[in-house]
C-alpha positions in Angstrom: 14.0 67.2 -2.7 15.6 65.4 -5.7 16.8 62.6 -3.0 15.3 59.2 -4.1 13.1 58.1 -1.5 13.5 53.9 0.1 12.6 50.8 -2.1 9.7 49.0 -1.1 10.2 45.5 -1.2 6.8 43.7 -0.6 6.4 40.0 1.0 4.2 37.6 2.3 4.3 35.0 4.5 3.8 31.4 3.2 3.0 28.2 4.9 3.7 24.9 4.2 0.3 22.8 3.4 -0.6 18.9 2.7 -3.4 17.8 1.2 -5.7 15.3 2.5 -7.0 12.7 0.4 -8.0 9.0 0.3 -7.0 6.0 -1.5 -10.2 4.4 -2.2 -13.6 6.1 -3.0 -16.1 6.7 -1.1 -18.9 9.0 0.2 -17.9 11.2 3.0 -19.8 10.0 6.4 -18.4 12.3 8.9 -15.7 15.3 9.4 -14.2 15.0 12.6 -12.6 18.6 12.5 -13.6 22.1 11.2 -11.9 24.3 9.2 -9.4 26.5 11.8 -9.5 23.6 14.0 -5.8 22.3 15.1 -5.2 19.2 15.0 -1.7 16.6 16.0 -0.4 14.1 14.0 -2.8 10.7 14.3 -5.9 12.5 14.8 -9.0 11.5 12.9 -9.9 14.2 10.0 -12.8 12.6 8.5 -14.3 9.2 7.9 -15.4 8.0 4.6 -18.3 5.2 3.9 -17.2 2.1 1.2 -19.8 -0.2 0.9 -17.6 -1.8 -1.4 -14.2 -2.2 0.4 -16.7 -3.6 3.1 -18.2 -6.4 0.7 -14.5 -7.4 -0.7 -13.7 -7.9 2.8 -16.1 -10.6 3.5 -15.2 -12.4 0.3 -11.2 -12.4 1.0 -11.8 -13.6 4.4 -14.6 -16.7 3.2 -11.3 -17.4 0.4 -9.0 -17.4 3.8 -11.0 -19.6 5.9 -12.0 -22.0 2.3 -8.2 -22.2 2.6 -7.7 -22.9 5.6 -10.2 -25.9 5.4 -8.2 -27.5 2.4 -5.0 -27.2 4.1 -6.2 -28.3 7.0 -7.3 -31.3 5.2 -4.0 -31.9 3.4 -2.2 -31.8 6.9 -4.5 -34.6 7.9 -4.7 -36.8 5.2 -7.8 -39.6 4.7 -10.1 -40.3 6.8 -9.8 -43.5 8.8 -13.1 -45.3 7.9 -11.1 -44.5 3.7 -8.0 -45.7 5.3 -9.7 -48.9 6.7 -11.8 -49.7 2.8 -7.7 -49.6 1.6 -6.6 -51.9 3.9 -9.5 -54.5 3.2 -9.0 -54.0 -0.6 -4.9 -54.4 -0.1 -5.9 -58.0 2.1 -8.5 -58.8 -0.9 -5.4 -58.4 -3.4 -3.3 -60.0 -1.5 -5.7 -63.1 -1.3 -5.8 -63.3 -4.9 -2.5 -63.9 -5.2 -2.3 -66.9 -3.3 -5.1 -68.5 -5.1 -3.5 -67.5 -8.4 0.1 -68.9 -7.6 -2.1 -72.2 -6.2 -3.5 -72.5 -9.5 -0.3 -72.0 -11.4 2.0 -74.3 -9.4 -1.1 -77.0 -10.1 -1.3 -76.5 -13.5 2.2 -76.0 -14.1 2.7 -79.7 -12.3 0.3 -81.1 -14.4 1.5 -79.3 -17.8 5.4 -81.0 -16.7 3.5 -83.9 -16.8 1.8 -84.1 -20.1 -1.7 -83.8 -18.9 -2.2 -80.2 -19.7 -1.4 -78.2 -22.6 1.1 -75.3 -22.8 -2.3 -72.9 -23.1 -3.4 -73.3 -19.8 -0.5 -72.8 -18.2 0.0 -69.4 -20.3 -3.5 -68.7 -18.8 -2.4 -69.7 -14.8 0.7 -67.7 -16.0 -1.5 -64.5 -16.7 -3.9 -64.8 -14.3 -1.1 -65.0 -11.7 0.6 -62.2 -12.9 -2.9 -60.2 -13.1 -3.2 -61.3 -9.6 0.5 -59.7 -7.9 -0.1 -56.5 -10.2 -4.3 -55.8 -8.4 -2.1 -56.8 -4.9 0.7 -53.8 -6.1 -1.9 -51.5 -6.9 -4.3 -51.8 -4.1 -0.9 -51.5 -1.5 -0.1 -48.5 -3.0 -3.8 -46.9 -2.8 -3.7 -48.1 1.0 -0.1 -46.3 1.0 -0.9 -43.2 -0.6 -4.1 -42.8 2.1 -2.1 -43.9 5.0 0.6 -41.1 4.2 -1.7 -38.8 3.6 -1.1 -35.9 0.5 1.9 -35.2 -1.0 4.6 -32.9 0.7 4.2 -31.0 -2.4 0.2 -30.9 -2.3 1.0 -29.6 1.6 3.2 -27.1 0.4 0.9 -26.1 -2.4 -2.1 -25.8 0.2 -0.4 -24.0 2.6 0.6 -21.2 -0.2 -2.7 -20.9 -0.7 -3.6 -20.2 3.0 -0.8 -17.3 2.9 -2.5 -16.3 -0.8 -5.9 -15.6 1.4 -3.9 -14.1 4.6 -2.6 -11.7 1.7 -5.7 -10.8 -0.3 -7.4 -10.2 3.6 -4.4 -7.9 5.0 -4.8 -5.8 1.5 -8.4 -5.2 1.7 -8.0 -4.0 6.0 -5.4 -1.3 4.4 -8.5 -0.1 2.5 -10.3 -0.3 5.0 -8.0 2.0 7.1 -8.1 4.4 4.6 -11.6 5.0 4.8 -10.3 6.8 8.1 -8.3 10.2 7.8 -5.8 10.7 9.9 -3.6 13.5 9.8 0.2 12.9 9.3 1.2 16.1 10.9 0.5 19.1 13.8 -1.4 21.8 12.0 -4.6 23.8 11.3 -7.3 22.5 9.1 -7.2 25.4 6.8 -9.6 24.5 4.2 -12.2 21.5 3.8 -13.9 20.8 0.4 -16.4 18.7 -0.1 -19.6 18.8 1.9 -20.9 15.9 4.4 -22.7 13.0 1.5 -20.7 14.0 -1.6 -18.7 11.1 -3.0 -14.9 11.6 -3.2 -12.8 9.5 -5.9 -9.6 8.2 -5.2 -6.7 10.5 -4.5 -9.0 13.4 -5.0 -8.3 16.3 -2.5 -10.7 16.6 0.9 -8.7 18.9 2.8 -5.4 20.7 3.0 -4.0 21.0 6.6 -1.2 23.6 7.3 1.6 23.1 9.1 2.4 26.4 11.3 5.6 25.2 12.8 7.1 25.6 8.5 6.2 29.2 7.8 8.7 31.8 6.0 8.1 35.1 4.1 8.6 35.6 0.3 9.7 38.4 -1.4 10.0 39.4 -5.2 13.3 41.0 -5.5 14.5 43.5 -8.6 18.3 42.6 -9.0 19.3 46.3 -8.9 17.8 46.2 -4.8 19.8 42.8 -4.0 22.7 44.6 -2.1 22.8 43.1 1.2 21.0 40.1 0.6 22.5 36.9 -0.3 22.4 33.2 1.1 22.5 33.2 5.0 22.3 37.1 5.7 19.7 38.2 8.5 17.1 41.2 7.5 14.6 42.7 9.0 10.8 42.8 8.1 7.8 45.2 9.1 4.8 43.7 9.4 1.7 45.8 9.5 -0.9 43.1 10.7 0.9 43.2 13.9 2.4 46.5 13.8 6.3 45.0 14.9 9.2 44.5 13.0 10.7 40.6 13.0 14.1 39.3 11.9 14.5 37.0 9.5 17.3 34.7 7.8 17.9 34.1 3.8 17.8 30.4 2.5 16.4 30.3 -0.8 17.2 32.9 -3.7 16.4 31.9 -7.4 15.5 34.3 -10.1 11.7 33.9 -11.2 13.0 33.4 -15.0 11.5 34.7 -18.3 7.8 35.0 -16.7 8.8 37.6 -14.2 8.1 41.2 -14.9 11.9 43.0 -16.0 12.5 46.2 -15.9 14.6 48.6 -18.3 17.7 50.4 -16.5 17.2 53.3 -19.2 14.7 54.4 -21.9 16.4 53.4 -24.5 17.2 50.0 -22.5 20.6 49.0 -22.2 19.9 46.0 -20.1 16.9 44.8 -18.3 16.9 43.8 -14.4 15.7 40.3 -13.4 13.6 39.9 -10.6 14.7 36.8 -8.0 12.2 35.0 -5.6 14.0 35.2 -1.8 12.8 33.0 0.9 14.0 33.9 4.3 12.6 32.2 7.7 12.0 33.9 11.1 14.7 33.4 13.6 12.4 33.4 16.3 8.4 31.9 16.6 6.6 34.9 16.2 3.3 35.2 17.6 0.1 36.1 15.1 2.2 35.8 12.1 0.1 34.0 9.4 0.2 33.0 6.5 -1.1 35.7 3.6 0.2 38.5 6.0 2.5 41.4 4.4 6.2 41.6 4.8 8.2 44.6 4.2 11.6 45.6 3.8 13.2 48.9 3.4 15.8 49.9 1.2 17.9 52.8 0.8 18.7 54.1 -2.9 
C-alpha cells in the first residue's frame, strides 16, 4: 500500500502554423476559404481591394509609355521637313562665303593698288571671316539633325524606358498581393477579420496549419527523465482516440528559471528542473489533432 503509484507525464500535441498576411493594405473583398477548410499550396485564401495600388498602376504605366515616346524619338532623330530647313540654311551659309571671299579678293586687289585704304580691307577681312564661321555653324546644325541625338542622349533615354518597365513590374507585385495564396497544404484554422474590415500591412488575416508537421509536447520534471533522451522511442496514450501511438524524441531543452521547480526534500536540498521534450509520431496517425492530450506512464 505504501508502493508509489506511476508518474503522469501530461502532453499535447502541437501543430506547426503560418500566418497569412499581406504586403499592402487594403479592405478585404472576398474569403475564398472557411475556417476548417483544407487547402494546397497556390490556392487562393482571400482577395483584398486597393484602390490605391490600382491608381499607382495607371500612373507607372502613362511614365512607361511617356518613355517610350521619348526614346523612341531619340532613336529616330529630326524630322525630315527640320532636316531639310538645315540643309537650306547650311547652302545659304555656304553662299555667303563666296560673296564674302569675292569682296575680299576685290578689295584686297584694289587696297595692293593704292586705291583703297587698309580699313576696308580689315572690313572685307571680317566680313569674310564672319561669313566661313555662319557656313561652320549652320553645317554643324544640319550635322547634328542629320545624326540624330547623341549616343549618350540614346543611352540616357533608353534608361529611362527600363526606369518605367521598373516602377510598372513593382506596382503588378502589389498588385499580386492583393491576392492570398497559400504557401503550403493545410487547414485554415482560424480567420480574423470579417468580410469589409480594412487590413494594414503585414497585419495577420489568417493562420493556416500545416497537418503533415505535428508532434506532441511534454513538460518533463528531471527526476522522471530516465529513459528519455535524444532519439529514444516512447509510447503515448491518447484518450481522444482511446489508442496508444509511438513516438520519437528530437528536441529536449530545459524551460529555464520560469518553469515551476520542485524541492527533492522539505528542507530543499536541491530543486528539480523541469525540460520541454518534443517527440514526433513514427507513423501518420489518423484523428490526432492538435490541442489533443498525450500521456506517458512512468514507473517510480
Amino acid at each position: 500500500m505504501l508502493r508509489k503509484g506511476p508518474e503522469i507525464v501530461q502532453g499535447q500535441a502541437d501543430v506547426t502554423e503560418y500566418r497569412v498576411s499581406s504586403k499592402v493594405p487594403g479592405r478585404i473583398l472576398e474569403f475564398r476559404v472557411k475556417e476548417g477548410d483544407k487547402v494546397q499550396a497556390g490556392d487562393t485564401l482571400a482577395i483584398l481591394e486597393a484602390p490605391e495600388v490600382t491608381a499607382k498602376l495607371e500612373q507607372a504605366e502613362a511614365a512607361r509609355t511617356a518613355a517610350q515616346a521619348q526614346n523612341e524619338k531619340a532613336i529616330k532623330g529630326a524630322r525630315q521637313e527640320q532636316i531639310r530647313t538645315a540643309y537650306e540654311m547650311w547652302q545659304k551659309a555656304k553662299a555667303g562665303v563666296d560673296i564674302a571671299e569675292k569682296s575680299y579678293k576685290r578689295v584686297k586687289n584694289l587696297t595692293d593698288q593704292g586705291v583703297m585704304t587698309a580699313q576696308k580691307l580689315d572690313e572685307a577681312t571680317a566680313q569674310r571671316d564672319a561669313a566661313i564661321a555662319t557656313e561652320k555653324a549652320a553645317k554643324a546644325q544640319y550635322d547634328m539633325a542629320k545624326n540624330g541625338a547623341e549616343r549618350e542622349d540614346k543611352a540616357a533615354a533608353a534608361a529611362l524606358v527600363e526606369r518605367a518597365k521598373g516602377a510598372v513590374s513593382e506596382v503588378e507585385s502589389y498588385i499580386k498581393e492583393t491576392y492570398l495564396i497559400a504557401q503550403m497544404p493545410g487547414e485554415v484554422s482560424e480567420i480574423f477579420p470579417k468580410i469589409g474590415e480594412l487590413v494594414g500591412t503585414g497585419a495577420p488575416i489568417m493562420n493556416v496549419s500545416v497537418m503533415s508537421d505535428m508532434w506532441v509536447t511534454f513538460n518533463v520534471r528531471e527526476d522522471l527523465l530516465k529513459g528519455i533522451s535524444m532519439g529514444s522511442e516512447l509510447e503515448a496514450y491518447v484518450p481522444a482516440l482511446d489508442k496508444k501511438i509511438k513516438v520519437k524524441v528530437y528536441y529536449m531543452k530545459d524551460l529555464g528559471t520560469y518553469a515551476a521547480w520542485k524541492a527533492t526534500k522539505p528542507e530543499g536540498q536541491y530543486d528539480l528542473k523541469t525540460f520541454e521534450v518534443k517527440a514526433r509520431p513514427l507513423e501518420k496517425v489518423d484523428g490526432l489533432r492538435p490541442g489533443m492530450s498525450a500521456i506517458l506512464e512512468k514507473k517510480q
